[in-house]
C-alpha positions as CSV (number, residue, x, y, z in Angstrom):
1,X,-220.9,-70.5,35.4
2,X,-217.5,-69.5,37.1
3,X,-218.9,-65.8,37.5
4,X,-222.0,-67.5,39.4
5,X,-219.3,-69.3,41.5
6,X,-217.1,-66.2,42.0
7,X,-220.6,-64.8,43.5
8,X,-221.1,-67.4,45.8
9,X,-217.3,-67.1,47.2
10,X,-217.6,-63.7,47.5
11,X,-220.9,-63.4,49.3
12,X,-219.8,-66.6,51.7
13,X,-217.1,-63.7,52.8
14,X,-219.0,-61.0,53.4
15,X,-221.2,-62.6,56.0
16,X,-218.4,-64.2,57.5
17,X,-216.9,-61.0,57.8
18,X,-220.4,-59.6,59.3
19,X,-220.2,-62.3,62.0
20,X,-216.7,-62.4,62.8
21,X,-216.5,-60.3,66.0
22,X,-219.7,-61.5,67.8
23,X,-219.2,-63.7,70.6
24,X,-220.8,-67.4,71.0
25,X,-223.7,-66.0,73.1
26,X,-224.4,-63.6,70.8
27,X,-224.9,-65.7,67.6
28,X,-226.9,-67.6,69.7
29,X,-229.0,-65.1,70.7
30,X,-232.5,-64.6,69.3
31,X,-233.2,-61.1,69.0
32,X,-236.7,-59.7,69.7
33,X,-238.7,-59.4,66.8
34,X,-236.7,-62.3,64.8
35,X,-237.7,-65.9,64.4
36,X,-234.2,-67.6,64.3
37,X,-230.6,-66.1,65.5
38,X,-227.2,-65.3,63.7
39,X,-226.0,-68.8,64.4
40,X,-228.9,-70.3,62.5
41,X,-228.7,-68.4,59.4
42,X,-225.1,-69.2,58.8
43,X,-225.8,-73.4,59.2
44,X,-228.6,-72.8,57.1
45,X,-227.1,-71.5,54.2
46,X,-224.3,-74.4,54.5
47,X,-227.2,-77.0,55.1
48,X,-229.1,-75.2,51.9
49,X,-226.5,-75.2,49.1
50,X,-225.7,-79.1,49.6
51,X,-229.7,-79.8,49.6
52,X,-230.3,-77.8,46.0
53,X,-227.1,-79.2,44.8
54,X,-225.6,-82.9,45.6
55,X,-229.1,-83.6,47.6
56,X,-231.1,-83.0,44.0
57,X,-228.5,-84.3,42.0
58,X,-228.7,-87.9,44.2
59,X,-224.9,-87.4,46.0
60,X,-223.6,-87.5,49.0
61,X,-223.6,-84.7,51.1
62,X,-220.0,-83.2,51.3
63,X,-220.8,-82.1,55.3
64,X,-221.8,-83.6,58.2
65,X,-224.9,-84.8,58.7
66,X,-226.1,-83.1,61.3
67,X,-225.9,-80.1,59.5
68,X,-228.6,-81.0,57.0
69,X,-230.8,-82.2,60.4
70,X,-230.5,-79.1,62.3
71,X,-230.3,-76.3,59.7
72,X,-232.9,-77.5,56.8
73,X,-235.6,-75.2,55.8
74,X,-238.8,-75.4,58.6
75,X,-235.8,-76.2,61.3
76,X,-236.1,-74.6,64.9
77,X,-233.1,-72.9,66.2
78,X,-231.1,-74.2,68.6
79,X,-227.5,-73.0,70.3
80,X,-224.5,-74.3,68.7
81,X,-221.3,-75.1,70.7
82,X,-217.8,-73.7,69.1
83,X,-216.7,-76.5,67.6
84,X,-220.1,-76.8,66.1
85,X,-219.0,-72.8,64.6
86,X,-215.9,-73.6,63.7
87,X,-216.9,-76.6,60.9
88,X,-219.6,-74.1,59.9
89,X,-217.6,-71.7,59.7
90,X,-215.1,-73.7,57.6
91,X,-217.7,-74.9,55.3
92,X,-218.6,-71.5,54.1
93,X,-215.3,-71.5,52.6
94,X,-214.4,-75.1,51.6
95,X,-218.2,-75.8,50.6
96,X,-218.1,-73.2,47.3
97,X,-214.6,-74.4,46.6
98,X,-215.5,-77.7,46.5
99,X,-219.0,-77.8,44.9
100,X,-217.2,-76.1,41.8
101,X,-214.4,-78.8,41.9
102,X,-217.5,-81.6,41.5
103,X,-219.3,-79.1,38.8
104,X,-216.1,-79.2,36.7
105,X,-215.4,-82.6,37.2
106,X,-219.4,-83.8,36.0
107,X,-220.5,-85.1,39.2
108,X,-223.9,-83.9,38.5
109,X,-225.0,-86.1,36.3
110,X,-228.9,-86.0,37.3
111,X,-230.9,-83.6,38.4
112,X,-234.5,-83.7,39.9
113,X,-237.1,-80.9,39.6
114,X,-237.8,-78.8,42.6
115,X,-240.5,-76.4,42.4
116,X,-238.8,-73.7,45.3
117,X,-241.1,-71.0,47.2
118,X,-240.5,-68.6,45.0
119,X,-242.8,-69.8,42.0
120,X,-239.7,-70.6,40.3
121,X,-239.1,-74.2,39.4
122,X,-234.9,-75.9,39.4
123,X,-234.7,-77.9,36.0
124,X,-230.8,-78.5,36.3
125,X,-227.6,-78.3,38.3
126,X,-227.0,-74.9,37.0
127,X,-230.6,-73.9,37.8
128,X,-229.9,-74.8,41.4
129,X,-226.7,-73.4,41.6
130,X,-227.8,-69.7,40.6
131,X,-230.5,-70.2,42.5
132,X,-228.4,-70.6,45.8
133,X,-226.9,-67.4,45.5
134,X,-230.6,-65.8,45.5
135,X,-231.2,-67.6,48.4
136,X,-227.5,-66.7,50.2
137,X,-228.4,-62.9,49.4
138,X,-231.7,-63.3,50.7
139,X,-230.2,-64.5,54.5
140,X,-227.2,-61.6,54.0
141,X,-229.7,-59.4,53.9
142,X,-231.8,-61.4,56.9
143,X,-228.5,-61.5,58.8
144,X,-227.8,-57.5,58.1
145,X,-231.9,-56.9,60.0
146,X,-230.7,-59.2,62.9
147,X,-227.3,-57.3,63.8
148,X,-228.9,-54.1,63.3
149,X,-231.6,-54.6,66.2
150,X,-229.0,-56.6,68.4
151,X,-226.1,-54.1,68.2
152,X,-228.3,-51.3,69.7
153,X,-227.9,-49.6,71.9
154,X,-224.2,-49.0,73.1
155,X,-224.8,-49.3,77.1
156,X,-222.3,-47.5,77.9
157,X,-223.6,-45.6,81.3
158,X,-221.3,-45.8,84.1
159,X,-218.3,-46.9,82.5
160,X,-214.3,-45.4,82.4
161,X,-213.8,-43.5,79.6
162,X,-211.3,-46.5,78.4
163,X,-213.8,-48.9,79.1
164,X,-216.7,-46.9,76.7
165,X,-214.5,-46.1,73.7
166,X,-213.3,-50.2,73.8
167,X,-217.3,-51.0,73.9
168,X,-218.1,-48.3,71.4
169,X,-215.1,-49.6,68.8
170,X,-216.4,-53.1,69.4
171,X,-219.8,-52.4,68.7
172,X,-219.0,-50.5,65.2
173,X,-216.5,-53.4,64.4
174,X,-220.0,-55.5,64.7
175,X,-221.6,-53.6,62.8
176,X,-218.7,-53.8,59.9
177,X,-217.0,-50.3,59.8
178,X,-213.3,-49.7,59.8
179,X,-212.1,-46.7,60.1
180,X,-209.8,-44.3,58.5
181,X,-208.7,-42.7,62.1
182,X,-209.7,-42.7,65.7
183,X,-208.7,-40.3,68.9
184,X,-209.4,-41.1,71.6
185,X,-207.5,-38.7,73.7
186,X,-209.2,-35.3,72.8
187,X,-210.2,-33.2,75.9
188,X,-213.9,-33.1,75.3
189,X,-214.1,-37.2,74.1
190,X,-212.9,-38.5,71.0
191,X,-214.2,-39.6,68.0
192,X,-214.1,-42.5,65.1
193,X,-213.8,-42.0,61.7
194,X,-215.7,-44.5,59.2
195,X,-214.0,-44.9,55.8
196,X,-215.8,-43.5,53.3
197,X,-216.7,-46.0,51.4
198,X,-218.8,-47.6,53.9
199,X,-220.7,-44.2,54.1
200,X,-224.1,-45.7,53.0
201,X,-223.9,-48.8,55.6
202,X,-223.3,-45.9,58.0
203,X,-226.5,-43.6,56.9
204,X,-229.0,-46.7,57.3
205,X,-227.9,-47.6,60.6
206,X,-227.3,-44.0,62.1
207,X,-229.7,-41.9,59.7
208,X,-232.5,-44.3,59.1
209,X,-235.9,-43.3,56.9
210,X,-233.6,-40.5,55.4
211,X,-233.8,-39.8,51.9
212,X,-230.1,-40.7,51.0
213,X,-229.8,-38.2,48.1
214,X,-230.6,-35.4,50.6
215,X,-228.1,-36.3,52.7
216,X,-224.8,-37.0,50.0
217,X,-225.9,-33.8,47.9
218,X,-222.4,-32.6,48.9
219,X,-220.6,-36.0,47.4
220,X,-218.5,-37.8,49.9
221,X,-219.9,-37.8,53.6
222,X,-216.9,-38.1,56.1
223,X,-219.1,-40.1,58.1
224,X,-218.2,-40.1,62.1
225,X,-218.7,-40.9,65.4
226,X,-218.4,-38.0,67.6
227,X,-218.3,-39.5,72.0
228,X,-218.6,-36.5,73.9
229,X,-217.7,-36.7,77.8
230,X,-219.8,-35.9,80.5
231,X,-219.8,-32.0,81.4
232,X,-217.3,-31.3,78.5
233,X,-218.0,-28.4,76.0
234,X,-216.3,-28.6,72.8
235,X,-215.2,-26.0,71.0
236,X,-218.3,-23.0,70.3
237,X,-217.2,-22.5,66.5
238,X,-218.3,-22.8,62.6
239,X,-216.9,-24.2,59.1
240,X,-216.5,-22.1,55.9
241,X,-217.3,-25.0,53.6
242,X,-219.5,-28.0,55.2
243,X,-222.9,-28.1,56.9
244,X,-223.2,-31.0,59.3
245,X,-226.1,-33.3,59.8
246,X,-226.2,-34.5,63.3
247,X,-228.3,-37.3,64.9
248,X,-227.6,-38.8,68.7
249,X,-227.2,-42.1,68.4
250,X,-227.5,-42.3,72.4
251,X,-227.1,-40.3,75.5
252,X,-228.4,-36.8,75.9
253,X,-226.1,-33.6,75.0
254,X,-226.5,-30.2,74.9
255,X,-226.0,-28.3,72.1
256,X,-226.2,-24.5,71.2
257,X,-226.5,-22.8,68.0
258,X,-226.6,-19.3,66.6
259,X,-226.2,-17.1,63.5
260,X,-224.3,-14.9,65.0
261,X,-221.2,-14.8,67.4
262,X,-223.4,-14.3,70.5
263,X,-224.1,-18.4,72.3
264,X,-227.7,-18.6,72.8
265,X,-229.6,-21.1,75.2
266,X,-228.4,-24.6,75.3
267,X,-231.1,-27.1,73.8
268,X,-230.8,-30.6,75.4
269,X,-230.8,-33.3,72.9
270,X,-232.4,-37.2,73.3
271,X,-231.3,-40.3,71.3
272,X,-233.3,-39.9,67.8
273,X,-233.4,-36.2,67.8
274,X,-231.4,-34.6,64.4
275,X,-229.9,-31.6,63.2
276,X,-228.6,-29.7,60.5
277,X,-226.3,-27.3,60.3
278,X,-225.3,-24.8,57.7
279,X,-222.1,-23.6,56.9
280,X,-221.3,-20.9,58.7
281,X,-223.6,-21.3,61.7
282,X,-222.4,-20.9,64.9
283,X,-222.3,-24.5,67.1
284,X,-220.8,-26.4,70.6
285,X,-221.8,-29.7,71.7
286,X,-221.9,-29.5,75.7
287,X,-221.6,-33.3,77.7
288,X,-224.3,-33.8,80.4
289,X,-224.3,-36.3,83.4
290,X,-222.9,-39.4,81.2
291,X,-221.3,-39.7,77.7
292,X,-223.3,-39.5,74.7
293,X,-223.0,-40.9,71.2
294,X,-223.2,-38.9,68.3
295,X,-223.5,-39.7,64.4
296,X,-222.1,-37.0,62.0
297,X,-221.8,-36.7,58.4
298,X,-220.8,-34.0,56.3
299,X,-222.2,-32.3,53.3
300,X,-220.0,-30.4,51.3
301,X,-221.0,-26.7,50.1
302,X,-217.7,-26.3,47.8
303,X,-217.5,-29.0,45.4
304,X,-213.9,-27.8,44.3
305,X,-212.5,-27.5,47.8
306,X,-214.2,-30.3,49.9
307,X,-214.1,-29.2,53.6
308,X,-212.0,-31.0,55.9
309,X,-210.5,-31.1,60.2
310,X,-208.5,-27.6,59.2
311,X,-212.3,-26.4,57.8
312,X,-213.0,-24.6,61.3
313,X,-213.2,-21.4,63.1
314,X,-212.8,-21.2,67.2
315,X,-214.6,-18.5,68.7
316,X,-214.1,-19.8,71.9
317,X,-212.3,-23.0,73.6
318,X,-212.4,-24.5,77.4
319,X,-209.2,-25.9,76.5
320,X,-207.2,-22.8,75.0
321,X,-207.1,-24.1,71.7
């Protein structure tokens, strides 16, 4: 039973940690599409766990009230205030904590059968208990749809260059990436390295309905975020030991490519549109009117020497590099 409560704790974390840097208005915003909003699904899951637990088991709710009322199962959603956040917020925490405190102590000394929409029917306190963390990884992955559809696009037309990489960098925080290093001072734009173990989070939001295996045949990914500036070219160059998959995440850029030293015609390139290039093919991004958003990953073509930033060849540079 403690691994199924060392489960709980853990998941309760992660989604607080998926919600932590969206504002009020956003939790309580219902994207299009979805039924209820970000603020809902995390009183719901509070409001949930002390229905299958002390609410079968004929105690007293350990929250408030109100909680039960408003976030139940069949419950509309409704905006919460910040208070209202912050006690749901803290019941994610203290609620686990405590619910194994009663278990231990045998609180649960009755139990009443609940046949759940699943088919599957709760015969005990430890039925109901496992059963939450089905229903908690249901809503994590309920909560992972909704911040996908909200968090796109980036909007960031019009803005300061200061202005776009703060809005970019808040954005991917949303979206739960850290990164391994940023630079935002590079002539052409800058760019935001995604630690490499969050590499598959980053393929389904940036590469999605791509076979996954395709894309890591090389191993590790290096996954990125290239922001290239408007009427900036960067470098026209190649790699020895990586191809890169490319795919704009918004903006349009211009990019050429060539097997051979000689630049050919630039192709203009629209949110959704992908690339791939091999190792040793000629390449340059070129900015148009406004900045533009770029995923990149890499795939490694020498398994004992991994490619990496030193990996590249300048046949010609604006900026005299």
């Amino acid at each position: 039973m403690n691994f199924n409560f060392e489960v709980l704790r853990i998941s309760r974390k992660g989604i607080i940690n998926l919600l932590k840097d969206f504002s009020l208005e956003e939790l309580n915003t219902i994207p299009n599409g979805q039924r209820n909003h970000l603020a809902w699904n995390l009183g719901h899951l509070v409001a949930t766990m002390q229905l299958l637990t002390y609410g079968l088991s004929s105690n007293p709710f350990t929250v408030d009230q109100w909680v039960i009322d408003r976030f139940r199962k069949g419950s509309s959603p409704s905006p919460i205030t910040q208070d209202e956040l912050d006690y749901l917020l803290e019941q994610m925490v203290s609620g686990p904590i405590q619910l194994q405190k009663d278990f231990e102590s045998g609180l649960f000394k009755s139990f009443k059968e609940y046949p759940t929409s699943f088919g599957v029917t709760l015969a005990s306190i430890d039925d109901a208990i496992a059963f939450n963390n089905v229903h908690d990884g249901l809503h994590y992955g309920v909560i992972l749809a909704i911040r996908k559809q909200f968090l796109k696009p980036f909007y960031i037309n019009n803005l300061s260059k200061n202005d776009v990489f703060n809005k970019i960098e808040s954005k991917l925080k949303k979206q739960g990436f850290t990164f391994e290093r940023t630079d935002f001072n590079r002539p052409w734009g800058g760019f935001f390295v995604i630690k490499e173990d969050q590499a598959k989070a980053f393929m389904d939001i940036y590469f999605p309905n791509e076979n996954a295996k395709d894309l890591t045949k090389g191993g590790k990914v290096s996954p990125k975020i290239l922001v290239v500036a408007p009427n900036k070219r960067l470098s026209w160059q190649y790699h020895h030991r990586r191809s890169e998959v490319w795919r704009i995440a918004e903006g349009n850029v211009g990019v050429i490519r060539s097997d051979t030293d000689q630049q050919n015609d630039v192709v203009i390139l629209t949110a959704g549109d992908k690339i791939v290039l091999k190792n040793g093919e000629r390449h340059r991004l070129i900015g148009q009117s406004n900045f533009a958003i770029v995923a990149e990953i890499w795939q490694h073509t020498d398994g004992n020497h991994p490619s990496n930033e030193e990996d590249i060849v300048r046949l010609q540079d604006d900026f005299g590099r």
